[in-house]
C-alpha positions in Angstrom: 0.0 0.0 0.0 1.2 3.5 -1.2 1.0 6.8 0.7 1.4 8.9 -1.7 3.9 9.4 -5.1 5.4 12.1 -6.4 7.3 12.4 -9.9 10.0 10.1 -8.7 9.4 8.4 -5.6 6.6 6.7 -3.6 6.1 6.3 -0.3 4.9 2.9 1.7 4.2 2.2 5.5 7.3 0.8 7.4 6.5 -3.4 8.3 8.6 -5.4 10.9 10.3 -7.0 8.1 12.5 -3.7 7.2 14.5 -3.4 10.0 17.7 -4.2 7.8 16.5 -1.0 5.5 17.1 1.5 8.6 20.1 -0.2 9.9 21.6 0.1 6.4 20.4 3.8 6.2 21.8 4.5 10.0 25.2 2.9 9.4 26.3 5.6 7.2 28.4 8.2 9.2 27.9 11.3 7.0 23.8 9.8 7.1 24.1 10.4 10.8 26.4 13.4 10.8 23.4 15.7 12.5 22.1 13.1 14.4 24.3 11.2 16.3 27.9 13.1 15.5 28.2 9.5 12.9 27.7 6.9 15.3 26.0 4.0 13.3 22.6 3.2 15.4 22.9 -0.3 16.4 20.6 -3.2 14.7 19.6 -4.2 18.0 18.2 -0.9 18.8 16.4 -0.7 15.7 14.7 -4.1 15.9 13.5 -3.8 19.7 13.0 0.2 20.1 13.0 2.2 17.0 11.1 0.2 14.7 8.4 -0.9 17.3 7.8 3.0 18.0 8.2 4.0 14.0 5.2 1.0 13.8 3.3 2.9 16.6 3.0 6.1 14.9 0.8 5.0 12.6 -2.8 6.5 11.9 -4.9 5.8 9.1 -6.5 9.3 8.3 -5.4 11.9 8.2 -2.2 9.8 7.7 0.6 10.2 10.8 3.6 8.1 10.4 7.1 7.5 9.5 7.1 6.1 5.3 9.8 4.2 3.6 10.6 6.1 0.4 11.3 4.4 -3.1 12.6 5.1 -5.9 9.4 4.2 -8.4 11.6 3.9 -11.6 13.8 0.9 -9.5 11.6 0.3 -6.6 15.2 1.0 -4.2 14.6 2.1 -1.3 16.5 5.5 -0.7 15.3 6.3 3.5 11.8 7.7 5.3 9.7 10.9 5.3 7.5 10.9 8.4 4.5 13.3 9.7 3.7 13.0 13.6 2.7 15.0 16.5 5.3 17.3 17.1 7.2 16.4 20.3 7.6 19.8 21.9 4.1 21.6 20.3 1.5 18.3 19.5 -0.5 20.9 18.2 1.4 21.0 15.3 2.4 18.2 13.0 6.3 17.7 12.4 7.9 16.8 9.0 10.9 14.7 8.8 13.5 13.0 6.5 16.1 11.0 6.2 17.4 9.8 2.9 20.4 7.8 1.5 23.9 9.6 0.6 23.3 8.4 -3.3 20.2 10.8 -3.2 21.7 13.9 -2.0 21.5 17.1 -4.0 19.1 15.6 -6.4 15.8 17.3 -5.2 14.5 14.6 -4.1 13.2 15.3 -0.1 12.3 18.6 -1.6 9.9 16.9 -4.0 8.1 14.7 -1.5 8.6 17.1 1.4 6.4 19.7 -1.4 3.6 17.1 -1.5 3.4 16.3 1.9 2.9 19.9 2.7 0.1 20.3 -0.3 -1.5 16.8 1.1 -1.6 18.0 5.0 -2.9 21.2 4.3 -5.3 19.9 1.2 -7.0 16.4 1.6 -5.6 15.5 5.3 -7.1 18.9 6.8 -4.0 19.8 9.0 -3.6 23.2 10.5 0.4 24.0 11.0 3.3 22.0 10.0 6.9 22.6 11.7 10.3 21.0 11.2 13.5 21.3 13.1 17.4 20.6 12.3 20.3 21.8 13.6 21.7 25.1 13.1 24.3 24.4 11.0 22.6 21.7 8.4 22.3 23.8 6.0 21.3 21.0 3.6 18.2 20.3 5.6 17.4 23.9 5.9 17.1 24.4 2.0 14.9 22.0 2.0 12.5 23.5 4.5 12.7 26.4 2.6 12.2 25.3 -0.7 8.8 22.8 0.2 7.7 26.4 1.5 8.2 26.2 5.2 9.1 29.7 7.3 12.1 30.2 9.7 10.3 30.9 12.8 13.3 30.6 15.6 16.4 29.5 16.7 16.6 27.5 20.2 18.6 25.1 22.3 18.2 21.3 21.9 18.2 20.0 25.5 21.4 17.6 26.9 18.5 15.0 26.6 18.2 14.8 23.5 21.8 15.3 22.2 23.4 14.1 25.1 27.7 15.0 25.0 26.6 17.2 22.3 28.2 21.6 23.1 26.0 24.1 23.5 26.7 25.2 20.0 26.3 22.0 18.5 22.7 21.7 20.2 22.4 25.0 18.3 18.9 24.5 16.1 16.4 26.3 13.8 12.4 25.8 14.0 10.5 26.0 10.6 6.6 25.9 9.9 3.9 26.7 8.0 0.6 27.6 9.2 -2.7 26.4 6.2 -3.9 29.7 5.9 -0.1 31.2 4.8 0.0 27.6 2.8 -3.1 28.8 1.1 -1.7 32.7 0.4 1.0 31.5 -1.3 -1.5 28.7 -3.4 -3.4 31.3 -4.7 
């Protein structure tokens, strides 16, 4: 079953059987660069915590979840979009990506990160989107800004979530996009 497609890739819900697909996308240092300073995430951790709570977040309509992304012209999978509650405002529904190394630079999470923004604020009825990276991931913030989404403010990730991590390198950037300034820009 498909989420949704766009000109290139298609998205599907997560299963048990794919825990090899996000240990192979988490093994990548440069993957986890922003994440976890490169640290591979261990298989373990994937079968018996990460995928179990990636499976969890799913809701049937309006869709929340975390989707493996393929290529449709090869079927390869290339890494996961989600849409959830946001953890720190669950009024607001948080976008998220991460994609394979090969993919890079090739518009690709700005092509589905584009639809997901027209689908939540079209068909799925959602009322602000926000996404959040690190300061300096500059990558990630040129997406943000090309699927539409607003720089709103800079704060301070919390030891707790990047735990080791400076003060500057806990240095992040909030993004969102409320439907009514969606629709603005629509019309």
């Amino acid at each position: 079953m498909k989420l949704l497609e766009t000109a290139r890739i298609y998205l599907r819900p997560f299963g048990p059987e794919d825990a090899g697909l996000l240990f192979e996308l988490d093994s990548d240092p440069e993957v986890m660069r922003f994440i976890s300073k490169g640290e591979p995430t261990p298989l373990e951790l994937i079968e018996h915590d990460i995928l179990p709570r990636v499976l969890a977040y799913y809701r049937p309509w309006p869709p929340q979840g975390f989707w493996a992304a393929h290529l449709r012209a090869t079927d390869q999978f290339i890494g996961w979009f989600h849409l959830r509650s946001d953890k720190i405002e669950p009024e607001e529904m948080e976008l998220g990506y991460r994609l394979k190394r090969f993919v890079w630079g090739q518009g690709l999470a700005t092509e589905c990160t584009r639809t997901l923004v027209e689908r939540s604020f079209g068909e799925w009825g959602y009322d602000k989107l926000s996404a959040r990276t690190l300061a300096v991931n500059l990558a990630s913030r040129r997406v943000m800004e090309k699927a539409g989404l607003l720089f709103e403010r800079e704060f301070l990730w919390s030891l707790a979530v990047l735990p080791g991590w400076s003060e500057e390198e806990r240095r992040g950037v909030k993004y969102g996009l409320a439907r009514e300034q969606f629709k603005r820009t629509a019309d």
